[in-house]
mmCIF file of the N, C-alpha and C atoms, coordinates in Angstrom:
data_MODEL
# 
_entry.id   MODEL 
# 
loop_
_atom_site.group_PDB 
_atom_site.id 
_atom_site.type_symbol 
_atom_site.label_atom_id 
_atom_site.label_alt_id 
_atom_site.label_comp_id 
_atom_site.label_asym_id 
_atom_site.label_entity_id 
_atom_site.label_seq_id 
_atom_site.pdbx_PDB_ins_code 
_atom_site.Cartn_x 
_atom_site.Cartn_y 
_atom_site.Cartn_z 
_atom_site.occupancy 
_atom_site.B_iso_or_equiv 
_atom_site.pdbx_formal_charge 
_atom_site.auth_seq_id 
_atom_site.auth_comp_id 
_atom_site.auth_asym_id 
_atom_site.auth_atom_id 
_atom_site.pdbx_PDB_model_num 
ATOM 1   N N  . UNK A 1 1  ? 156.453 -134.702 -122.670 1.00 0.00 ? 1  UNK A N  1 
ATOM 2   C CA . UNK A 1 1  ? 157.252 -133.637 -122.135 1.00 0.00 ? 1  UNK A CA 1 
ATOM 3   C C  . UNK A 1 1  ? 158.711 -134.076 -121.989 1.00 0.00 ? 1  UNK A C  1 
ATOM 4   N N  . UNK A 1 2  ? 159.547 -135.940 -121.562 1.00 0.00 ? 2  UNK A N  1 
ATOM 5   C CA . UNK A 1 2  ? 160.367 -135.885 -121.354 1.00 0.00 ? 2  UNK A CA 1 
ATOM 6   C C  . UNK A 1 2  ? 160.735 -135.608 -122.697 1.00 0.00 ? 2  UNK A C  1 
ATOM 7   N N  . UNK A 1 3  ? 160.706 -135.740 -123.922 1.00 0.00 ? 3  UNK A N  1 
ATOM 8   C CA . UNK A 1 3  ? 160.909 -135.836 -125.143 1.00 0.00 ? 3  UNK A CA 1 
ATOM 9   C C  . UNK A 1 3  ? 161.801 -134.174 -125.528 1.00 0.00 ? 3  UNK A C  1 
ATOM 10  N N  . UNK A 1 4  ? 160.914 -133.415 -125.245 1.00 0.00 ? 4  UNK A N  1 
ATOM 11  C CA . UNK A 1 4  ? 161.280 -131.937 -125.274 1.00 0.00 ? 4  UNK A CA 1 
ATOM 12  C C  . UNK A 1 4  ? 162.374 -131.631 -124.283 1.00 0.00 ? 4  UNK A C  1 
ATOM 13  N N  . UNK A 1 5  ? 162.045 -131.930 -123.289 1.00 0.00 ? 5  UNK A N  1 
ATOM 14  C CA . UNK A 1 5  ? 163.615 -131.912 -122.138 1.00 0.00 ? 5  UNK A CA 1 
ATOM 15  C C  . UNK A 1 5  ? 164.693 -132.595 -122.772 1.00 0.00 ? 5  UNK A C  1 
ATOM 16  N N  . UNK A 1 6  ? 164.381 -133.551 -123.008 1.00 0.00 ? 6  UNK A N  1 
ATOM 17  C CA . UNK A 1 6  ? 165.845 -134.278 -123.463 1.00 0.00 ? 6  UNK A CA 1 
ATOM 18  C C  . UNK A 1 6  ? 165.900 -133.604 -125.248 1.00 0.00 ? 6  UNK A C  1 
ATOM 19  N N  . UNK A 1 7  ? 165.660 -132.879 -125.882 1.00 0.00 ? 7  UNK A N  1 
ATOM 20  C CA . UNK A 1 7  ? 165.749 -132.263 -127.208 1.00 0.00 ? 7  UNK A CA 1 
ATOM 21  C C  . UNK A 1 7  ? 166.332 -130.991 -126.604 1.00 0.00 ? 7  UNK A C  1 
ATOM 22  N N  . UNK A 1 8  ? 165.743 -129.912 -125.498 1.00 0.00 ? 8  UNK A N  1 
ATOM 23  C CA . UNK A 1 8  ? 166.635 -129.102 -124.948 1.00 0.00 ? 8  UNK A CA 1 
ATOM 24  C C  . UNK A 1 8  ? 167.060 -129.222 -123.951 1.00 0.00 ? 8  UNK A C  1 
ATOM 25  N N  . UNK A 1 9  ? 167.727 -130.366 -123.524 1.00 0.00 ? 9  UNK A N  1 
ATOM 26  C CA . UNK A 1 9  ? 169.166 -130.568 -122.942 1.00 0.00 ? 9  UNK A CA 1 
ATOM 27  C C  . UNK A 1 9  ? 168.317 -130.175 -121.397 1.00 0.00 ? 9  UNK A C  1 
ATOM 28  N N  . UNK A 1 10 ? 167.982 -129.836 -121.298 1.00 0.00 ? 10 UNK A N  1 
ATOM 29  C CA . UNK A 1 10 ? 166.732 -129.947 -119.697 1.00 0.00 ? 10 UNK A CA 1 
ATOM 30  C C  . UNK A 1 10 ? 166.998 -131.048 -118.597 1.00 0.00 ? 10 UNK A C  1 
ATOM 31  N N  . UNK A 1 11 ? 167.951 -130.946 -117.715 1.00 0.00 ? 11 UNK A N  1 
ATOM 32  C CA . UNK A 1 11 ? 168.444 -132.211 -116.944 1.00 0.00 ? 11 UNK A CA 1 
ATOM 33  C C  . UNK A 1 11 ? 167.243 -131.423 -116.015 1.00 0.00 ? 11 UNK A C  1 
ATOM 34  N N  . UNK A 1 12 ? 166.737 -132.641 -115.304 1.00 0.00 ? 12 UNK A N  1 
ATOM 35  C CA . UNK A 1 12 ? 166.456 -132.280 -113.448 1.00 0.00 ? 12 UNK A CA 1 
ATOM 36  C C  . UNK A 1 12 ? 165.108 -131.045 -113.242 1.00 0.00 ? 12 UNK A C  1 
ATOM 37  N N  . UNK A 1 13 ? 164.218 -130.897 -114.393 1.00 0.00 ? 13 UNK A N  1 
ATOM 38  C CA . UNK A 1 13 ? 163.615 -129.748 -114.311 1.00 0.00 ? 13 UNK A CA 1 
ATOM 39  C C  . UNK A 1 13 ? 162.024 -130.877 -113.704 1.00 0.00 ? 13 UNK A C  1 
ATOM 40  N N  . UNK A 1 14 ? 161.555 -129.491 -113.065 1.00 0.00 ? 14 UNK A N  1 
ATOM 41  C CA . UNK A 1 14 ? 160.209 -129.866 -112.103 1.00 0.00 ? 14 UNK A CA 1 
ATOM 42  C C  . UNK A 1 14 ? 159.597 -129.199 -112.941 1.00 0.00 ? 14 UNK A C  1 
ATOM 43  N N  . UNK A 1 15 ? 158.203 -129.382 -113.034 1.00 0.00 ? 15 UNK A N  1 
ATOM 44  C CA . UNK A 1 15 ? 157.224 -128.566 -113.938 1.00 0.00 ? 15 UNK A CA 1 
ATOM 45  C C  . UNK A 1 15 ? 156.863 -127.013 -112.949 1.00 0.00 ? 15 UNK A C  1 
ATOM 46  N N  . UNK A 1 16 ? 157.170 -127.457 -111.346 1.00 0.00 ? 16 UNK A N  1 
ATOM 47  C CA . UNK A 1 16 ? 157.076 -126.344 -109.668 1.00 0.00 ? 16 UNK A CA 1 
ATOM 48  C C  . UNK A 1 16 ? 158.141 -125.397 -110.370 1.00 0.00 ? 16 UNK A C  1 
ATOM 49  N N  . UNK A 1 17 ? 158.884 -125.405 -111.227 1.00 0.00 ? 17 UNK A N  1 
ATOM 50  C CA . UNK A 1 17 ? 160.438 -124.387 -111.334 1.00 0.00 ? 17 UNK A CA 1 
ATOM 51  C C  . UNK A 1 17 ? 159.767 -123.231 -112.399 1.00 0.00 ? 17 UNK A C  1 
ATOM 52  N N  . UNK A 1 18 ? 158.303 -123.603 -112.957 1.00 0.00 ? 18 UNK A N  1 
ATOM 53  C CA . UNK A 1 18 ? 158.246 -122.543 -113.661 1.00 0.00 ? 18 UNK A CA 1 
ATOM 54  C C  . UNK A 1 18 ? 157.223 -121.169 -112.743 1.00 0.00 ? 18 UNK A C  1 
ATOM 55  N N  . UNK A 1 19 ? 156.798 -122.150 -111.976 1.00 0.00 ? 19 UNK A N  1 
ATOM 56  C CA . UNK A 1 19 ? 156.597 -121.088 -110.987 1.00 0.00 ? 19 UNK A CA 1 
ATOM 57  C C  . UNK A 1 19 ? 157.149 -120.192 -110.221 1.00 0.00 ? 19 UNK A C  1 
ATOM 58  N N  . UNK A 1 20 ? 158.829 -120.412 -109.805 1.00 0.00 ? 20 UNK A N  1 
ATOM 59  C CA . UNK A 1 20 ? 159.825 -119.766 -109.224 1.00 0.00 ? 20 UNK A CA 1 
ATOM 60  C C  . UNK A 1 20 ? 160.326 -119.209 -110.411 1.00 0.00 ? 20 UNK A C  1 
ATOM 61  N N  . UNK A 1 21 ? 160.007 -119.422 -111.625 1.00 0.00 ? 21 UNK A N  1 
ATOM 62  C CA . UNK A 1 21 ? 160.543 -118.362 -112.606 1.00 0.00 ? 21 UNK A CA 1 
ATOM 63  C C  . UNK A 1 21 ? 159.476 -117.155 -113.066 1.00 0.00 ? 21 UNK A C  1 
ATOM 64  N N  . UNK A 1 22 ? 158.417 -117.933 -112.683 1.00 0.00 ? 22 UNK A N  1 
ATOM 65  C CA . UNK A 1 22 ? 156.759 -116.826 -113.243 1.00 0.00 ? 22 UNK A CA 1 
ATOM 66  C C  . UNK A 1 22 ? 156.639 -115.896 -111.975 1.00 0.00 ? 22 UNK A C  1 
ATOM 67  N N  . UNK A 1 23 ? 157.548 -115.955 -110.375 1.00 0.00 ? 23 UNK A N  1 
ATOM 68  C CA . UNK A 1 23 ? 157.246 -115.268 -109.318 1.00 0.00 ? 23 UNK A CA 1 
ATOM 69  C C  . UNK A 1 23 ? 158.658 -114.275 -109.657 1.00 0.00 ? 23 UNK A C  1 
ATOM 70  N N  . UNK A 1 24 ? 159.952 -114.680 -110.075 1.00 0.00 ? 24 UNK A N  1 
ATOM 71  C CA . UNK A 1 24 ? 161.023 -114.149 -110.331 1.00 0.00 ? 24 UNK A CA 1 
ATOM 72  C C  . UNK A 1 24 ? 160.863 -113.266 -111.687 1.00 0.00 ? 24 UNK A C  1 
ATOM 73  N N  . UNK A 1 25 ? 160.253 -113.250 -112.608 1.00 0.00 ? 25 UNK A N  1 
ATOM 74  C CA . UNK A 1 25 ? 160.144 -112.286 -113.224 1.00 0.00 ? 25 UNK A CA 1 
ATOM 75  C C  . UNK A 1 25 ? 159.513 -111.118 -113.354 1.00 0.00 ? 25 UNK A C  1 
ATOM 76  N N  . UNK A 1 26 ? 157.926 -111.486 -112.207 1.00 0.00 ? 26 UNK A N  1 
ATOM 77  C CA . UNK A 1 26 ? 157.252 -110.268 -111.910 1.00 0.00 ? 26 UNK A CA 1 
ATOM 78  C C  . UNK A 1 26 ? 158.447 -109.727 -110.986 1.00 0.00 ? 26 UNK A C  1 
ATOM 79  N N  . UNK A 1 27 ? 158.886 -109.997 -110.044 1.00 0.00 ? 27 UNK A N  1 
ATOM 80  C CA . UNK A 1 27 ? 159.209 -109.625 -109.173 1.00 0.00 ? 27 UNK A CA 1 
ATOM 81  C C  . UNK A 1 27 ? 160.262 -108.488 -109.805 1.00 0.00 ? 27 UNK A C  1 
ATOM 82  N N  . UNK A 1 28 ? 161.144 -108.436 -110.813 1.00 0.00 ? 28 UNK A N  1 
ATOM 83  C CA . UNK A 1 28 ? 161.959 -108.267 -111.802 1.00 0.00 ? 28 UNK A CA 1 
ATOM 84  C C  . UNK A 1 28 ? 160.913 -106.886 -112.475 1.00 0.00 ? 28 UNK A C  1 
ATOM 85  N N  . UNK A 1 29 ? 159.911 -107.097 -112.537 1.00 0.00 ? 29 UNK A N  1 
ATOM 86  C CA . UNK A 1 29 ? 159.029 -106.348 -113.147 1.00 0.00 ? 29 UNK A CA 1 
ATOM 87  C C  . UNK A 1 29 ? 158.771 -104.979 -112.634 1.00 0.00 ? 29 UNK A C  1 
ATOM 88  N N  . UNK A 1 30 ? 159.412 -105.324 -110.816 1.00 0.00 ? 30 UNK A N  1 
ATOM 89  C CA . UNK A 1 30 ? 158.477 -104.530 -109.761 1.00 0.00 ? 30 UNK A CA 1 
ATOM 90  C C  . UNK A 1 30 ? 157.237 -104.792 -109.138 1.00 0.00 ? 30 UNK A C  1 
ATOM 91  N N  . UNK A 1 31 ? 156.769 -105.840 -109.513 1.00 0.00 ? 31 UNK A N  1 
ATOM 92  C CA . UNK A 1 31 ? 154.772 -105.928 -109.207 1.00 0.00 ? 31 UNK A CA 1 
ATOM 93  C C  . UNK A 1 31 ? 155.079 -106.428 -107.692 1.00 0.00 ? 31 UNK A C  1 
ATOM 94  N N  . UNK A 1 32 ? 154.314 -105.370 -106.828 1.00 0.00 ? 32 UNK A N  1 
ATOM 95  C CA . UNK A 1 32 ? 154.289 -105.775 -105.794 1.00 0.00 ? 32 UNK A CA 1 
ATOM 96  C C  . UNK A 1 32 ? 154.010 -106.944 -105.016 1.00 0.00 ? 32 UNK A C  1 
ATOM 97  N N  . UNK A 1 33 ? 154.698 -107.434 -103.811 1.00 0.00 ? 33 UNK A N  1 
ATOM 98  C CA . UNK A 1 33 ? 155.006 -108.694 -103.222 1.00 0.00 ? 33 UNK A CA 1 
ATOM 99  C C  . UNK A 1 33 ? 153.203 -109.026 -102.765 1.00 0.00 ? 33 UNK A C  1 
ATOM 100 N N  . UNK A 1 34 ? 152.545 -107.729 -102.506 1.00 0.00 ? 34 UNK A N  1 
ATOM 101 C CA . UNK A 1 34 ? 151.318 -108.512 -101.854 1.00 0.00 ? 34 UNK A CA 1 
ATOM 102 C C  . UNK A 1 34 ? 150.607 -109.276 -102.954 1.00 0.00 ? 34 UNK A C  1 
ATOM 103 N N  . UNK A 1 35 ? 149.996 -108.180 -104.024 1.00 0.00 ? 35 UNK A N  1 
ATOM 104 C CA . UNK A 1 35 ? 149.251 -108.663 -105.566 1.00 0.00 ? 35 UNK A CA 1 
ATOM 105 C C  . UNK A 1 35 ? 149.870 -110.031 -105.945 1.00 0.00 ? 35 UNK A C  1 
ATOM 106 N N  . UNK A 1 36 ? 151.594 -109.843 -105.893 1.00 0.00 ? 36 UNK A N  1 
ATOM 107 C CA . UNK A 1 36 ? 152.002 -111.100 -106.384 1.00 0.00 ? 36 UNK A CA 1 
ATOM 108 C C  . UNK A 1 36 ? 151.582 -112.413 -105.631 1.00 0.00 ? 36 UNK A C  1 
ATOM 109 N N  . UNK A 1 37 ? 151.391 -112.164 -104.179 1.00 0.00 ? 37 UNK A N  1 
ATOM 110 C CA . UNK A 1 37 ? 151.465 -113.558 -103.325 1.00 0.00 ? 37 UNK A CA 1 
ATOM 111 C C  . UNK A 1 37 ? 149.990 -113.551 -103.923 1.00 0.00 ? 37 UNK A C  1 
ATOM 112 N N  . UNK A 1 38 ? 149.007 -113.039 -104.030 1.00 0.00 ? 38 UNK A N  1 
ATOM 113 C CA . UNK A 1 38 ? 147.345 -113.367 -104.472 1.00 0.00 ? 38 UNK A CA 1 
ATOM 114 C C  . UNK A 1 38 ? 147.088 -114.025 -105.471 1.00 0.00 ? 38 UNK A C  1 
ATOM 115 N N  . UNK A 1 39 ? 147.988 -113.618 -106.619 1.00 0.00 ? 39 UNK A N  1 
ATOM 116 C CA . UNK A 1 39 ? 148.231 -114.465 -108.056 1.00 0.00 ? 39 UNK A CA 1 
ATOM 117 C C  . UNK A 1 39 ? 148.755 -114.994 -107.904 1.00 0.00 ? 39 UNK A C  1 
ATOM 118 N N  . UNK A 1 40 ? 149.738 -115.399 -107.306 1.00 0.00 ? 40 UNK A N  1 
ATOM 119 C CA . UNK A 1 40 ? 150.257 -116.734 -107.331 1.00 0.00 ? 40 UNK A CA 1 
ATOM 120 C C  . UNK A 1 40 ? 149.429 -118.021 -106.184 1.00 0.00 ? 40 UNK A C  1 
ATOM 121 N N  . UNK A 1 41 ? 148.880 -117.104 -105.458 1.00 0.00 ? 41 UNK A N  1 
ATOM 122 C CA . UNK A 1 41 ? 148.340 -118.111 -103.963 1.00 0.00 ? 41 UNK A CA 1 
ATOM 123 C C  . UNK A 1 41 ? 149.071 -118.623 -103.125 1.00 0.00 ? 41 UNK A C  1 
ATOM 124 N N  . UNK A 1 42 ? 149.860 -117.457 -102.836 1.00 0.00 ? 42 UNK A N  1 
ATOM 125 C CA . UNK A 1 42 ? 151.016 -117.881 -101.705 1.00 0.00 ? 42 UNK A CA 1 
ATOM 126 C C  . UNK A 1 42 ? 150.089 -117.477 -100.188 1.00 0.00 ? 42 UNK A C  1 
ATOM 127 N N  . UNK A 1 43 ? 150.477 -118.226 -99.225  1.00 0.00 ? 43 UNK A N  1 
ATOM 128 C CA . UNK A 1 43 ? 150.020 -117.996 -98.304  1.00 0.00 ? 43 UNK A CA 1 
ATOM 129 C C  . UNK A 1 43 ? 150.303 -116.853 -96.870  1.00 0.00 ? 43 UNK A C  1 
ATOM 130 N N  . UNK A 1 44 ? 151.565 -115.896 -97.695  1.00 0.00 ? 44 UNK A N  1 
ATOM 131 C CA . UNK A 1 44 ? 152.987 -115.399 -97.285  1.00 0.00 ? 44 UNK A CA 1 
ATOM 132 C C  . UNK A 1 44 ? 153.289 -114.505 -98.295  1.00 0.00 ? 44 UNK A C  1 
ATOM 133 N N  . UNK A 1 45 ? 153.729 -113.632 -97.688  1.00 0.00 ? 45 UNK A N  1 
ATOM 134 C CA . UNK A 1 45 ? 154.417 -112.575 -98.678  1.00 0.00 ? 45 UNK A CA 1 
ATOM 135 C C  . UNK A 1 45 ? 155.861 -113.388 -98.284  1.00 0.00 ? 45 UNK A C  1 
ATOM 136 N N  . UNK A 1 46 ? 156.352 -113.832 -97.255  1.00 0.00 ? 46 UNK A N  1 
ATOM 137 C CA . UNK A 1 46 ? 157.567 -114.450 -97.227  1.00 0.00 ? 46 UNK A CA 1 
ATOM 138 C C  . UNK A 1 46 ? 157.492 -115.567 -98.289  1.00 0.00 ? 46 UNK A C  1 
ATOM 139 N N  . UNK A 1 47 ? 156.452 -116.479 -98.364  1.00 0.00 ? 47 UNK A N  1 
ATOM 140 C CA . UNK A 1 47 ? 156.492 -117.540 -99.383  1.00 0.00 ? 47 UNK A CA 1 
ATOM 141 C C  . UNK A 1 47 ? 157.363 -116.698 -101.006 1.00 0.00 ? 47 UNK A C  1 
ATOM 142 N N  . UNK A 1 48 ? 156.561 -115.993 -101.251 1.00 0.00 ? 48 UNK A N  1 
ATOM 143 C CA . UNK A 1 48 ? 156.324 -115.186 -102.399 1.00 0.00 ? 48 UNK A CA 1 
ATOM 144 C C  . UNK A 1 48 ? 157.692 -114.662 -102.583 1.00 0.00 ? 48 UNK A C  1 
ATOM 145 N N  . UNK A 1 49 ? 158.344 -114.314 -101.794 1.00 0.00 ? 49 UNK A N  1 
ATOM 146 C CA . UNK A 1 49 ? 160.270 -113.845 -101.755 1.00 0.00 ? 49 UNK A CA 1 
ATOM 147 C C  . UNK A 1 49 ? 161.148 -115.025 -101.811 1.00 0.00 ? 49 UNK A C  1 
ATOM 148 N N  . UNK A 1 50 ? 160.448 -116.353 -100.575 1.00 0.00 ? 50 UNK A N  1 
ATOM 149 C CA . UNK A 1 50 ? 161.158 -117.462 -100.890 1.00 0.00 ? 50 UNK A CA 1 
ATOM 150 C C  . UNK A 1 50 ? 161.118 -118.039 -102.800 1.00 0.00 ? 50 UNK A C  1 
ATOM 151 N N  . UNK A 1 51 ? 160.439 -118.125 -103.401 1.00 0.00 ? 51 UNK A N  1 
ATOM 152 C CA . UNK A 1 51 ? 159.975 -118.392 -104.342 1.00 0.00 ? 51 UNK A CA 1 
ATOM 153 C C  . UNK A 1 51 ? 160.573 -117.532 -105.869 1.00 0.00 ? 51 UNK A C  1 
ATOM 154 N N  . UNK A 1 52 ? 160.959 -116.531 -105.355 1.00 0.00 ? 52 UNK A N  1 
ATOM 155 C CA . UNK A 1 52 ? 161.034 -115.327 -106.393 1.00 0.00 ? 52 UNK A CA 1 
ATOM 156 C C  . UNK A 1 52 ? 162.605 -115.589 -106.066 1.00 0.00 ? 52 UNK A C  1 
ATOM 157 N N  . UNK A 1 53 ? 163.343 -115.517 -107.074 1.00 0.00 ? 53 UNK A N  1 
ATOM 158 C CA . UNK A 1 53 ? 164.788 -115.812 -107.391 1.00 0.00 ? 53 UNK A CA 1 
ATOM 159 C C  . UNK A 1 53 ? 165.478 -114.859 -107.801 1.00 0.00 ? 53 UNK A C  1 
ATOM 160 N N  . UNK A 1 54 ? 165.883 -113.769 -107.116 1.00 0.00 ? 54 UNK A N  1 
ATOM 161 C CA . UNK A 1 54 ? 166.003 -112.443 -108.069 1.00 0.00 ? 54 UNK A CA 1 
ATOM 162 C C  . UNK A 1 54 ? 167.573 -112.687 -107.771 1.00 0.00 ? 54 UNK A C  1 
ATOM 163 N N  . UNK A 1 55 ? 168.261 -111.959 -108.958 1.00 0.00 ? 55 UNK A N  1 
ATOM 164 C CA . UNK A 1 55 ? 169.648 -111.665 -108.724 1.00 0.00 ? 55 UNK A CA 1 
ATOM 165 C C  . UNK A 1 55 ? 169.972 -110.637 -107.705 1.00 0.00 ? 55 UNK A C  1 
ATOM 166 N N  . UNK A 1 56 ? 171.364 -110.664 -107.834 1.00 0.00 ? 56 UNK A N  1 
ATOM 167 C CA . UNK A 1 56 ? 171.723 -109.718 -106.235 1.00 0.00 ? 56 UNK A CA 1 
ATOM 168 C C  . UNK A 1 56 ? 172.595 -108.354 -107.525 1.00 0.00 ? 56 UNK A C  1 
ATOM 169 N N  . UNK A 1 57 ? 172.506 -107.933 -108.519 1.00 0.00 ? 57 UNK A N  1 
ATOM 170 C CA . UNK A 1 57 ? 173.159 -106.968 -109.324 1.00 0.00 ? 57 UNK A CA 1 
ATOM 171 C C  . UNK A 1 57 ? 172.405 -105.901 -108.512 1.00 0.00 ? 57 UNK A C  1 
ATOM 172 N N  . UNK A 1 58 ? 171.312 -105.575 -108.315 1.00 0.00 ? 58 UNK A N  1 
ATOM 173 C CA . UNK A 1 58 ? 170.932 -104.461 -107.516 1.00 0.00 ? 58 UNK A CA 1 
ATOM 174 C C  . UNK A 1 58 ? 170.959 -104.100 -106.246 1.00 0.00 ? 58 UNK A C  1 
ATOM 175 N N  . UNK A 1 59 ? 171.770 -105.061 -105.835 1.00 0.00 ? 59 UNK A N  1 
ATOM 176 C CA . UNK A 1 59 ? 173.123 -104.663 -104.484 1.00 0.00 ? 59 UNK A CA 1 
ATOM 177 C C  . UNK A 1 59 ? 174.270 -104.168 -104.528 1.00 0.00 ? 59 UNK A C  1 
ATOM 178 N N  . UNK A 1 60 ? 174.794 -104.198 -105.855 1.00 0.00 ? 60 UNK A N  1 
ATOM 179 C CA . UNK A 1 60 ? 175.847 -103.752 -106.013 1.00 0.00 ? 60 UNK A CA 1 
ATOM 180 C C  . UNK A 1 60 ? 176.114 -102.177 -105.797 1.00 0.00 ? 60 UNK A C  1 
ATOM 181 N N  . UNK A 1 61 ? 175.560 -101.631 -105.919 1.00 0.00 ? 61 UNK A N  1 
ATOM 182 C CA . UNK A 1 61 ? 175.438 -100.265 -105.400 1.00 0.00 ? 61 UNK A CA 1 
ATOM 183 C C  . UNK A 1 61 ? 175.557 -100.091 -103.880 1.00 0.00 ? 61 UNK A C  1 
ATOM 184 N N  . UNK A 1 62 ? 175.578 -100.956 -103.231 1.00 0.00 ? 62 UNK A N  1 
ATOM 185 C CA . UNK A 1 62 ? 175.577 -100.678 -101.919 1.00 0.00 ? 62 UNK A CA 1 
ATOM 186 C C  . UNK A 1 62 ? 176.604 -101.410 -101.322 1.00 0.00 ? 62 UNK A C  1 
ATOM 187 N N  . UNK A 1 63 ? 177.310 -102.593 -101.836 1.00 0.00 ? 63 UNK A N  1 
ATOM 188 C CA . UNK A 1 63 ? 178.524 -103.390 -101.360 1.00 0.00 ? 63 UNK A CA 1 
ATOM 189 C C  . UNK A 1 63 ? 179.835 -102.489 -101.073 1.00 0.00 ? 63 UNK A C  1 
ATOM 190 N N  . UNK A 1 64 ? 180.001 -101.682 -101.518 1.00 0.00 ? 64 UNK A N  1 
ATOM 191 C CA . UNK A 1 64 ? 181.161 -100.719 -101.201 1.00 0.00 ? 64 UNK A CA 1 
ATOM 192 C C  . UNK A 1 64 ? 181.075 -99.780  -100.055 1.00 0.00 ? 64 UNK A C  1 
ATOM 193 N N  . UNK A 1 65 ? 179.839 -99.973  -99.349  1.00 0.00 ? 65 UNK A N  1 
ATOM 194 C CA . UNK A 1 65 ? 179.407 -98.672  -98.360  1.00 0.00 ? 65 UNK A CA 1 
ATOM 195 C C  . UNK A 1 65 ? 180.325 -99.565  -97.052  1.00 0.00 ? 65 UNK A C  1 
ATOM 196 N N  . UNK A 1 66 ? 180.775 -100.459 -96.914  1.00 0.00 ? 66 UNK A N  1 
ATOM 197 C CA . UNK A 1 66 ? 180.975 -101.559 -95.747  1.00 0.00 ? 66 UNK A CA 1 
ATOM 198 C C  . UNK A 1 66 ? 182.466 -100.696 -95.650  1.00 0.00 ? 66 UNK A C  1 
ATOM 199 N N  . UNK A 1 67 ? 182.988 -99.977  -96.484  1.00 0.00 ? 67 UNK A N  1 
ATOM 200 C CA . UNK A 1 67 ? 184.402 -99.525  -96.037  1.00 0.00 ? 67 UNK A CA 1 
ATOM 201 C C  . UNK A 1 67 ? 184.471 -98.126  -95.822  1.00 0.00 ? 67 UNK A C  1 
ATOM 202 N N  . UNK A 1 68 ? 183.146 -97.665  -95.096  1.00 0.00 ? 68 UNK A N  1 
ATOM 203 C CA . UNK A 1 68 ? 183.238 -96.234  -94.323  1.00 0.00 ? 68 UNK A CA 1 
ATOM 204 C C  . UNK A 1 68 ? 183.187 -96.677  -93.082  1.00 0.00 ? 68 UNK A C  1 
ATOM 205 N N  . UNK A 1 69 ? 183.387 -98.056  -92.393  1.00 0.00 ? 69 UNK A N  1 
ATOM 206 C CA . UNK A 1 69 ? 182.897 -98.343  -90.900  1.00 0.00 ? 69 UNK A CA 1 
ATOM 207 C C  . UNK A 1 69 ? 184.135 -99.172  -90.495  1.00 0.00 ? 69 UNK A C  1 
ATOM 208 N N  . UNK A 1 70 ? 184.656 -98.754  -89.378  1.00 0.00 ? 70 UNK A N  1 
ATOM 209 C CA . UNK A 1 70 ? 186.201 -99.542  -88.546  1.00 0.00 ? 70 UNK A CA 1 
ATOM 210 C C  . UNK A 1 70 ? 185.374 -100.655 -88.536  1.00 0.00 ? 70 UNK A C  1 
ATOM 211 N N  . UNK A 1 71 ? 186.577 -101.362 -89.433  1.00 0.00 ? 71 UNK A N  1 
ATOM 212 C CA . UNK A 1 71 ? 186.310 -103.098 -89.069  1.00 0.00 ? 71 UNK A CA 1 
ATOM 213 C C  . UNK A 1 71 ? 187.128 -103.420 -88.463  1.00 0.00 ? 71 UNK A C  1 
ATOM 214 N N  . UNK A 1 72 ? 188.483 -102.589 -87.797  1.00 0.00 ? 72 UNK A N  1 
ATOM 215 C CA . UNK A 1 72 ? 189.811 -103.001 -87.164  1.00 0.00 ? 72 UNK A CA 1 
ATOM 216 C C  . UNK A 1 72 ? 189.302 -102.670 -85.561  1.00 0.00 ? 72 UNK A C  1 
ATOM 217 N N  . UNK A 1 73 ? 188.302 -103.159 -84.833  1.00 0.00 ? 73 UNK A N  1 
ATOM 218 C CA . UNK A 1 73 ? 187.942 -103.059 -83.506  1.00 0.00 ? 73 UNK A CA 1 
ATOM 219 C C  . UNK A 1 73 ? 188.993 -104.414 -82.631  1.00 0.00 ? 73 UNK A C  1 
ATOM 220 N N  . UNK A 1 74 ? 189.222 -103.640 -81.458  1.00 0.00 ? 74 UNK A N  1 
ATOM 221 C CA . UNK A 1 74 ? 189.616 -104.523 -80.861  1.00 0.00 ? 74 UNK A CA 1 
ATOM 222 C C  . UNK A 1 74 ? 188.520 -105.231 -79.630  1.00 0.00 ? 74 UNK A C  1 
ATOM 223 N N  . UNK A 1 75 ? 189.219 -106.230 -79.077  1.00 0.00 ? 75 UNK A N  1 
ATOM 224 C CA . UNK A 1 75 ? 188.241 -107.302 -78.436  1.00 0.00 ? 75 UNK A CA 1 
ATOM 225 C C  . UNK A 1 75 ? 187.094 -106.683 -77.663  1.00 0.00 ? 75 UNK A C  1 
ATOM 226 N N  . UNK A 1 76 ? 187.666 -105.663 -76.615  1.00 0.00 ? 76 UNK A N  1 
ATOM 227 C CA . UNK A 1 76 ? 187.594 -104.694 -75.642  1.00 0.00 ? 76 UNK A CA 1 
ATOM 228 C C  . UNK A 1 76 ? 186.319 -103.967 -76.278  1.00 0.00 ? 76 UNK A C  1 
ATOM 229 N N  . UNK A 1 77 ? 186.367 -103.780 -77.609  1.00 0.00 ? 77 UNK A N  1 
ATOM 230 C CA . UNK A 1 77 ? 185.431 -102.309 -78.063  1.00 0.00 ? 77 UNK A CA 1 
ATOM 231 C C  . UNK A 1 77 ? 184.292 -103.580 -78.581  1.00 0.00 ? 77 UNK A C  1 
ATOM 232 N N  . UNK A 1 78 ? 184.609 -104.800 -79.083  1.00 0.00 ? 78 UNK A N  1 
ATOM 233 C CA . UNK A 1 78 ? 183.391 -105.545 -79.483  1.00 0.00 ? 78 UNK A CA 1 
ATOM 234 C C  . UNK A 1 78 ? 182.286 -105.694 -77.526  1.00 0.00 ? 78 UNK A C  1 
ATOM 235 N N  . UNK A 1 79 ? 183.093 -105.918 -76.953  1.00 0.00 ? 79 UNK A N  1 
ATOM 236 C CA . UNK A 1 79 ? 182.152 -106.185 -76.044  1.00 0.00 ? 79 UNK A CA 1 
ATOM 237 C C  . UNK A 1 79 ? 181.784 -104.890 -75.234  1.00 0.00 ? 79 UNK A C  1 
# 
């Protein structure tokens, strides 16, 4: 196996990383977090999110909503 890593340039890889890529692509898929934690044998649906690596592009739709709300509060109104 190191043979193939070092042919594709593969620094630092765990054989555990293809599992955070096999939980990150269902997840990508949609397949729900419970089914997924069962196939995979997570003990956690939190495991199963820790594990799953998803990009944040399907936040982007929502990052712009932060400038309908006064962020100019003064001290007085925070407390």
């Amino acid at each position: 196996m190191e043979k193939a890593l070092k042919r594709a340039r593969i620094a630092n890889f765990r054989f555990h990383d293809c599992r955070h890529t096999w939980a990150t692509n269902h997840m990508i898929q949609e397949i729900p977090t419970r089914p997924l934690q069962e196939l995979g044998g997570w003990s956690s649906e939190k495991m199963v999110q820790m594990c799953a690596h998803l990009n944040t592009e399907h936040l982007r739709q929502y990052a712009g909503n932060s400038s309908q709300f006064d962020t100019n509060l003064t001290p007085a109104q925070i407390q």
